[in-house]
VEXTI-558941 format. One record per residue (C-alpha): residue in three letters; x, y, z. Coordinates in Angstrom, 1 decimal, padded with zeros to 4 digits. Last residue first. Layout:
REM VEXTI-558941
<pt><tido>ala</tido><xx>X</xx><yy>Y</yy><zz>Z</zz></pt>
...
***
This chain:
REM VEXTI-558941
<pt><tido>unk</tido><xx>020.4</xx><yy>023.6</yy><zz>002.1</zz></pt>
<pt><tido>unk</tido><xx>017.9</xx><yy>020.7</yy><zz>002.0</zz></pt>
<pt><tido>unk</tido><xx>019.1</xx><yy>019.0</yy><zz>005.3</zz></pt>
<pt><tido>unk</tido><xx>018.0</xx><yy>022.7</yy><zz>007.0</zz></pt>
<pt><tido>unk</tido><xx>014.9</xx><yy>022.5</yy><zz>006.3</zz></pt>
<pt><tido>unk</tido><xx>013.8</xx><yy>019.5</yy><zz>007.8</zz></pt>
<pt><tido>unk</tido><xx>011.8</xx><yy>016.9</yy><zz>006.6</zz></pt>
<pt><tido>unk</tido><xx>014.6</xx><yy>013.7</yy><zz>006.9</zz></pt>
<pt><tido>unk</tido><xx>014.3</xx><yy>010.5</yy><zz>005.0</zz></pt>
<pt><tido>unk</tido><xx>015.8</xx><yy>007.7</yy><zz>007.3</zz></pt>
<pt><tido>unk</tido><xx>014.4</xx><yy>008.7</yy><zz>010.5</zz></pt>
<pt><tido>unk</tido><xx>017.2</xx><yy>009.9</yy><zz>012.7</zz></pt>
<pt><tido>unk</tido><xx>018.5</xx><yy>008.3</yy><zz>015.3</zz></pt>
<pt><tido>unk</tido><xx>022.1</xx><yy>008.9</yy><zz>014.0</zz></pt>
<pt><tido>unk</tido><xx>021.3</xx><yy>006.5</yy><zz>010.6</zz></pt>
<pt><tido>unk</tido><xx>022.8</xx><yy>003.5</yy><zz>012.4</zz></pt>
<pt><tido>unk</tido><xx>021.0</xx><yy>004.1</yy><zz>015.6</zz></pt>
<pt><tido>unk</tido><xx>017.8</xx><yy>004.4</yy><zz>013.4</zz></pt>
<pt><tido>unk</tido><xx>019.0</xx><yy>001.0</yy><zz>011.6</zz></pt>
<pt><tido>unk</tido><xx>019.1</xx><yy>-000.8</yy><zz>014.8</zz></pt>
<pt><tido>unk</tido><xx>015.8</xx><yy>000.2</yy><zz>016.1</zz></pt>
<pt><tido>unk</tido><xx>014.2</xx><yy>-001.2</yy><zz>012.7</zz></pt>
<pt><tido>unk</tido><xx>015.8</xx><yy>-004.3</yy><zz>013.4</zz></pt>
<pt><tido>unk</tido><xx>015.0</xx><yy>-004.3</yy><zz>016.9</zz></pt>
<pt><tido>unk</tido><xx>011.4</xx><yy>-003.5</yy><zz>016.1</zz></pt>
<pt><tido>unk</tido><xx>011.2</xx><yy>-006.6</yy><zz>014.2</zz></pt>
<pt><tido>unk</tido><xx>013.0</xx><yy>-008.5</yy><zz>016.4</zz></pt>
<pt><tido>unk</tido><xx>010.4</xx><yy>-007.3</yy><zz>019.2</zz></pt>
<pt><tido>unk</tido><xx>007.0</xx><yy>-007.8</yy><zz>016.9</zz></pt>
<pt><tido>unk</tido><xx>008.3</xx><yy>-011.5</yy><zz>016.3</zz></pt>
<pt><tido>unk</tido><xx>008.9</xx><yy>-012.3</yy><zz>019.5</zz></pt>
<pt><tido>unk</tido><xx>005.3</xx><yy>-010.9</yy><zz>021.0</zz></pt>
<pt><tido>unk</tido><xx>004.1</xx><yy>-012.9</yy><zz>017.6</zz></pt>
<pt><tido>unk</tido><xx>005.4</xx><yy>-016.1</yy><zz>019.2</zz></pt>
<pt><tido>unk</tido><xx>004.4</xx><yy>-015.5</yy><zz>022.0</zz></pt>
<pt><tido>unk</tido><xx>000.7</xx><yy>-015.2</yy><zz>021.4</zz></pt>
<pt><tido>unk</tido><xx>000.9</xx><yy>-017.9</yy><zz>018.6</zz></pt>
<pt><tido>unk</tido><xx>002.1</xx><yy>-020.2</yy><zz>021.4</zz></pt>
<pt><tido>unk</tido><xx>-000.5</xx><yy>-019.2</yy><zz>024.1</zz></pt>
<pt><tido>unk</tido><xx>-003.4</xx><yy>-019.7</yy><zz>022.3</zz></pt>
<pt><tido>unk</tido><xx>-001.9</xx><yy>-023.5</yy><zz>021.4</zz></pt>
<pt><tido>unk</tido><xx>-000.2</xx><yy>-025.9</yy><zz>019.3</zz></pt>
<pt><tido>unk</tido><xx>-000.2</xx><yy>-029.2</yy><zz>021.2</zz></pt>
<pt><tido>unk</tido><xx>001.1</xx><yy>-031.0</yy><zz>017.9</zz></pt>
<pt><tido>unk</tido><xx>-001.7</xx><yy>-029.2</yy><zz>015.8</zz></pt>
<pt><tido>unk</tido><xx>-003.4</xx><yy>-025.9</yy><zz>015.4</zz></pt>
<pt><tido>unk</tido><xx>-005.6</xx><yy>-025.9</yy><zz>012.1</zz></pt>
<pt><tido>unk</tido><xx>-005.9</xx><yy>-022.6</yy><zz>010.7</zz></pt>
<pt><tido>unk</tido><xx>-008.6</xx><yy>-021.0</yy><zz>008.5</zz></pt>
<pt><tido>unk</tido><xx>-011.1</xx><yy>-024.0</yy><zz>009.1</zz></pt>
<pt><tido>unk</tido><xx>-013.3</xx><yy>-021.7</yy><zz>011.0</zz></pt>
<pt><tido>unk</tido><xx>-014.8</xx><yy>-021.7</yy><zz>014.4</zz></pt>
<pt><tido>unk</tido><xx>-012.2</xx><yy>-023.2</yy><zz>017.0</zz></pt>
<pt><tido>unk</tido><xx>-009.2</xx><yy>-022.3</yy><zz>015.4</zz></pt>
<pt><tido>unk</tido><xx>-010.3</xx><yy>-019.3</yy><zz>013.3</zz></pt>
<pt><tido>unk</tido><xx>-011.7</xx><yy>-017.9</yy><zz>016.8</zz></pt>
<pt><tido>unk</tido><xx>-008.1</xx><yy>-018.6</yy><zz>018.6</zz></pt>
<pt><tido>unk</tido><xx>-006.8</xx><yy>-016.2</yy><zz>015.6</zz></pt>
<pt><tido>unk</tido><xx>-009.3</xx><yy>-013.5</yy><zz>016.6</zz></pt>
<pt><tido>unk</tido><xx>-008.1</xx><yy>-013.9</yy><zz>019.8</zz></pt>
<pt><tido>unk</tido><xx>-005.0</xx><yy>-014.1</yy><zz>019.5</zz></pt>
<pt><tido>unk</tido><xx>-004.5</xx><yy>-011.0</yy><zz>016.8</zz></pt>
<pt><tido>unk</tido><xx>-007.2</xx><yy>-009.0</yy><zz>019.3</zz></pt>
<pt><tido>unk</tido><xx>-004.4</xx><yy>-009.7</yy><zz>022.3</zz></pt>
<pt><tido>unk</tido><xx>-000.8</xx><yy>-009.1</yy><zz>019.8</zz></pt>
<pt><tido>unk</tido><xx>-001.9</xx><yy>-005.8</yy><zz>018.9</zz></pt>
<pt><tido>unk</tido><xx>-003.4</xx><yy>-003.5</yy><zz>021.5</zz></pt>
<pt><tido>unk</tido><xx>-000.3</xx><yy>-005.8</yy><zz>023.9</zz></pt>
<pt><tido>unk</tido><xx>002.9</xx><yy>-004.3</yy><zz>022.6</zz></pt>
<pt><tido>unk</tido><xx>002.4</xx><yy>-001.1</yy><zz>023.1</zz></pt>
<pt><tido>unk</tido><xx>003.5</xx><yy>-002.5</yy><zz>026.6</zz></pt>
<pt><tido>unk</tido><xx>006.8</xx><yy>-003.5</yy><zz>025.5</zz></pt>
<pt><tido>unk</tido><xx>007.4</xx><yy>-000.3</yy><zz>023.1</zz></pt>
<pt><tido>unk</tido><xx>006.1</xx><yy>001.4</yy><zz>026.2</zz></pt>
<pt><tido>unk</tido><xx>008.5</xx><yy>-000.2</yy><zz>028.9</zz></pt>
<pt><tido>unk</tido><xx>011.8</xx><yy>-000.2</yy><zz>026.0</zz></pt>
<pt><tido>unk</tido><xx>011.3</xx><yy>004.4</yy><zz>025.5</zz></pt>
<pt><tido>unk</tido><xx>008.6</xx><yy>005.0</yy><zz>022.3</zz></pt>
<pt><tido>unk</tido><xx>009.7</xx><yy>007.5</yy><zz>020.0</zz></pt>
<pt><tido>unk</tido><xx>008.7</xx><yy>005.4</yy><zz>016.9</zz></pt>
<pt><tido>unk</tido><xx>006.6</xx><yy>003.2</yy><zz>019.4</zz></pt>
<pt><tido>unk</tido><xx>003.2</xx><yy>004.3</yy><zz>017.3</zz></pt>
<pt><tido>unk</tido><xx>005.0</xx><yy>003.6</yy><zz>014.0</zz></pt>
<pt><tido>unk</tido><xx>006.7</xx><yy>000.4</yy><zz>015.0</zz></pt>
<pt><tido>unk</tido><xx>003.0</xx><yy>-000.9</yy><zz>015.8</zz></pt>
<pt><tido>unk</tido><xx>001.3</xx><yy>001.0</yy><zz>013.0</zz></pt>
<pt><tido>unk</tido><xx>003.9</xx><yy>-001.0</yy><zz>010.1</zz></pt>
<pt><tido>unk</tido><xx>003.8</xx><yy>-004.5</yy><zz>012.5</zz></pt>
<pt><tido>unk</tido><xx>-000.1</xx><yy>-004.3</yy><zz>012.2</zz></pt>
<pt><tido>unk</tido><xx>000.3</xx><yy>-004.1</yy><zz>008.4</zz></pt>
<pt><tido>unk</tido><xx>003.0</xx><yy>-006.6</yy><zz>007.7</zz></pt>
<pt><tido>unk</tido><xx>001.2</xx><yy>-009.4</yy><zz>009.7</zz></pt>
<pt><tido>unk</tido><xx>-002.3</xx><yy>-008.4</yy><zz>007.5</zz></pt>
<pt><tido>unk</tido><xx>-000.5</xx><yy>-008.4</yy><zz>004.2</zz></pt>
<pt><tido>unk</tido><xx>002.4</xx><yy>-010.7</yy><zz>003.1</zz></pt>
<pt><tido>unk</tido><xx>001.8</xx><yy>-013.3</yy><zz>005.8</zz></pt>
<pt><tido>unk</tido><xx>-001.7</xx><yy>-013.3</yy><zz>006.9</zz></pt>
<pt><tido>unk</tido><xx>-002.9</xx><yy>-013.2</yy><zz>003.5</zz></pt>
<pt><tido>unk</tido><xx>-000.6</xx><yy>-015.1</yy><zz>001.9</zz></pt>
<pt><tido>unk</tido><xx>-001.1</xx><yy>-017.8</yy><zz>004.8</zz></pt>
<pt><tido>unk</tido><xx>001.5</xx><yy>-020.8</yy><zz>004.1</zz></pt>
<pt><tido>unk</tido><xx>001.1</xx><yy>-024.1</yy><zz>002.3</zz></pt>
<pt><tido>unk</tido><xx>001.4</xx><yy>-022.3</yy><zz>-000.7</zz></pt>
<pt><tido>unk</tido><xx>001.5</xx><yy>-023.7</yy><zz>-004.8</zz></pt>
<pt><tido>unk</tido><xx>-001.4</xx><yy>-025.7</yy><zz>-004.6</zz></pt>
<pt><tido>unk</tido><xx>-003.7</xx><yy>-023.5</yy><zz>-001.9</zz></pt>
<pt><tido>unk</tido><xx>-003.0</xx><yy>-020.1</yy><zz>-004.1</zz></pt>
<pt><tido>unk</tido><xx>-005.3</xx><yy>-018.3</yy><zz>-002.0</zz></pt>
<pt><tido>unk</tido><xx>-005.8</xx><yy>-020.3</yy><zz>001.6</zz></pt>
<pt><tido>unk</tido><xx>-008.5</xx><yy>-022.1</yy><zz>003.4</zz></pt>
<pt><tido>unk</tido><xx>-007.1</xx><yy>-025.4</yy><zz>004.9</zz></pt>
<pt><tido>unk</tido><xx>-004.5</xx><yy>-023.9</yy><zz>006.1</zz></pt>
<pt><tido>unk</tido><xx>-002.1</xx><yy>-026.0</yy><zz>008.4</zz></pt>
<pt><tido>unk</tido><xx>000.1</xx><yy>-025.6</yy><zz>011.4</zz></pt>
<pt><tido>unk</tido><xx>002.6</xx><yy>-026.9</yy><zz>013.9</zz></pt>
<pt><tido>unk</tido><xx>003.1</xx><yy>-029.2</yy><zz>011.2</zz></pt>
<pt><tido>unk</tido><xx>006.6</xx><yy>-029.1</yy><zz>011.4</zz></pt>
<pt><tido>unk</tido><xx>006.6</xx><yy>-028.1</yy><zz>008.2</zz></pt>
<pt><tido>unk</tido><xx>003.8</xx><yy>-025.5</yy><zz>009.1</zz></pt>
<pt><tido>unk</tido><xx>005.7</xx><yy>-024.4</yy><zz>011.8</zz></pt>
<pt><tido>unk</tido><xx>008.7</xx><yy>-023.6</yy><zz>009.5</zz></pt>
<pt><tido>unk</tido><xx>007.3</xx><yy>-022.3</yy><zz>006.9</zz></pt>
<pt><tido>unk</tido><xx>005.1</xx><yy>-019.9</yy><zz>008.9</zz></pt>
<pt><tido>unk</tido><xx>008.3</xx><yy>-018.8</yy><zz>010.7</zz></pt>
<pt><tido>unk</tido><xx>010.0</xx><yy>-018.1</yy><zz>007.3</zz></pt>
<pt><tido>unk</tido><xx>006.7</xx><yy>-016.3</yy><zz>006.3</zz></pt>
<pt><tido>unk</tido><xx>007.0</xx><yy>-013.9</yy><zz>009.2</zz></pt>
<pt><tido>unk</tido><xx>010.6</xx><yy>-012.8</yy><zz>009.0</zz></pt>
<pt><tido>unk</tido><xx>010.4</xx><yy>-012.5</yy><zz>005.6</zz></pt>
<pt><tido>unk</tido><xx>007.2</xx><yy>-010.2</yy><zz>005.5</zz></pt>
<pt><tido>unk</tido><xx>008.1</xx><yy>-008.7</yy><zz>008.6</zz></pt>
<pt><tido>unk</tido><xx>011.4</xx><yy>-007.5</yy><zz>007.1</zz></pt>
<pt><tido>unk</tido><xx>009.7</xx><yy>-006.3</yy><zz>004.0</zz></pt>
<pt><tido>unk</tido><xx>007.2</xx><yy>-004.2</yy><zz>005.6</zz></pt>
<pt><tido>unk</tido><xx>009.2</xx><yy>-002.7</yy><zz>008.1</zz></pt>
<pt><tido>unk</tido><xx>012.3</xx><yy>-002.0</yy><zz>005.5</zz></pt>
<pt><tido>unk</tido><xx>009.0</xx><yy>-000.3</yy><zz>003.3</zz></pt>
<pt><tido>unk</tido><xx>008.2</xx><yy>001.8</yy><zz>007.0</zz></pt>
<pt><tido>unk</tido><xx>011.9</xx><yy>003.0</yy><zz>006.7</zz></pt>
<pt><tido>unk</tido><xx>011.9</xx><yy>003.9</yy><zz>003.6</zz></pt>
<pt><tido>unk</tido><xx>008.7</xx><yy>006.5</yy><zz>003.6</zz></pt>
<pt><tido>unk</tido><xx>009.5</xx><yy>008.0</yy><zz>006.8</zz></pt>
<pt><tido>unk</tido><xx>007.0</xx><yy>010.6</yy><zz>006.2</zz></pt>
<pt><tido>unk</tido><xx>004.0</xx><yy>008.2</yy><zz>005.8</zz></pt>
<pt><tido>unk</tido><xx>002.9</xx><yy>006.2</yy><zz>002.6</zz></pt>
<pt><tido>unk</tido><xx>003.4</xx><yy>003.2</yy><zz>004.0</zz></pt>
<pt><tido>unk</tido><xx>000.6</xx><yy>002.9</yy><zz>006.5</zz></pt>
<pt><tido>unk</tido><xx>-002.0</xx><yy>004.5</yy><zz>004.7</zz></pt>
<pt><tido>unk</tido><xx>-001.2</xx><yy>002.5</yy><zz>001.6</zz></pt>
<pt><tido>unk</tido><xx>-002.0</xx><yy>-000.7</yy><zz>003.6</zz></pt>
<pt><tido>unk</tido><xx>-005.5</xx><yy>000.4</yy><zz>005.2</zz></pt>
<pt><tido>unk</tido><xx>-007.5</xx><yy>-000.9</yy><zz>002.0</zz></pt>
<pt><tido>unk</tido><xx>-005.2</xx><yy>-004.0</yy><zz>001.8</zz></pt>
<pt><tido>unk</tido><xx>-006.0</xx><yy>-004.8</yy><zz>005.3</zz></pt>
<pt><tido>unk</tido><xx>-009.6</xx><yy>-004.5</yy><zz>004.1</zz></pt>
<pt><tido>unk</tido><xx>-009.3</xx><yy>-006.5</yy><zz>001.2</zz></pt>
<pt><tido>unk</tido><xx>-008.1</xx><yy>-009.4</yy><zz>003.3</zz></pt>
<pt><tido>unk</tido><xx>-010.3</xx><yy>-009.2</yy><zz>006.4</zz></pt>
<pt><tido>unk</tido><xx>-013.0</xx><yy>-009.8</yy><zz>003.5</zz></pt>
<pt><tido>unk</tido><xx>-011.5</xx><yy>-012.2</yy><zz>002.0</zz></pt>
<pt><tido>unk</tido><xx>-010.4</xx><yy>-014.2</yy><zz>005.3</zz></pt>
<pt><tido>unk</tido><xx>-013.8</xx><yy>-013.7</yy><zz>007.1</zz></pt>
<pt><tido>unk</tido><xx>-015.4</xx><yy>-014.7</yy><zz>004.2</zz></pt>
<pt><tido>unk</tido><xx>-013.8</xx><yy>-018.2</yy><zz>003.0</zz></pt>
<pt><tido>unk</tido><xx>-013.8</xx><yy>-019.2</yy><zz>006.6</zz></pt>
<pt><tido>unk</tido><xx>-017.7</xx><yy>-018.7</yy><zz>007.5</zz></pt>
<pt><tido>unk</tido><xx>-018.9</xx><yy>-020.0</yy><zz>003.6</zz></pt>
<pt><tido>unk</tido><xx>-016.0</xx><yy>-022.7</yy><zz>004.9</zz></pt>
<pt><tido>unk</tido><xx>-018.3</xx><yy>-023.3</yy><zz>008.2</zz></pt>
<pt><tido>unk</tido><xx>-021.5</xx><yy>-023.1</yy><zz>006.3</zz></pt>
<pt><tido>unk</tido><xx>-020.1</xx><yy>-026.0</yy><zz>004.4</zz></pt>
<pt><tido>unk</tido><xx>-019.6</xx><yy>-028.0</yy><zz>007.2</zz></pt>
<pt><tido>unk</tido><xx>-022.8</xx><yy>-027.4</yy><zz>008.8</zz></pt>
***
């Protein structure tokens, strides 16, 4: 049973793995080329300094993970699917007014819990420890997703609301 459990682990996180690498380039490679790079890089700090922290704290702990000696965090879930769902997330509330970035909130962060409350219970992906629960990895990513789209709000104020690589005609006269 146990090792049909890690055959269970080790597949679900290579294969989620290469897919959300698959569906990377599509996210990036968009009009607003820079901005969606700041996106990427900003969740990628933002989220591995969170998963440092819990997993010090030992919120949390991988027993499955790339790179196990040298990482205690998720690589995976860090650096490629985290990143990835915050890129279509700030790209579908680009225009978005504060109620629909808040409720565009929710196609992301519910599968994300669940699936993550499956590697819990099913998987030795992630251990939750210390009374870590559902609920905590849900708000903690609803926090996450907001600074993030703060951040990238912020700079769109700072660049007159405009994306930071502009299309038009007329900024090429």
């Amino acid at each position: 049973m146990r090792r049909k459990k890690q055959r269970l682990s080790a597949t679900m996180l290579y294969t989620s793995a290469v897919v959300a690498l698959f569906l990377l380039p599509f996210a990036i490679v968009k009009r607003s080329f820079k901005d969606w790079i700041i996106v990427y890089l900003v969740s990628i700090i933002g989220n591995s300094w969170a998963d440092r922290y819990l997993v010090s704290k030992g919120y949390l702990k991988y027993e499955i993970r790339p790179f196990k000696k040298k990482f205690k965090i998720h690589l995976p879930f860090d650096y490629v699917h985290y990143p990835l769902m915050l890129l279509y997330y700030n790209q579908w509330t680009l225009n978005s007014k504060p109620i629909g970035i808040f409720l565009k909130l929710f196609p992301f962060i519910i599968p994300q819990v669940l699936i993550e409350t499956f590697a819990a219970k099913k998987t030795k992906l992630i251990d939750w420890k210390k009374g870590w629960t559902w609920y905590h990895s849900a708000i903690s990513l609803v926090l996450k997703f907001l600074i993030c789209r703060g951040i990238i709000g912020m700079i769109r104020i700072i660049n007159d609301k405009e994306l930071s690589i502009n299309t038009s005609s007329e900024d090429s006269k």
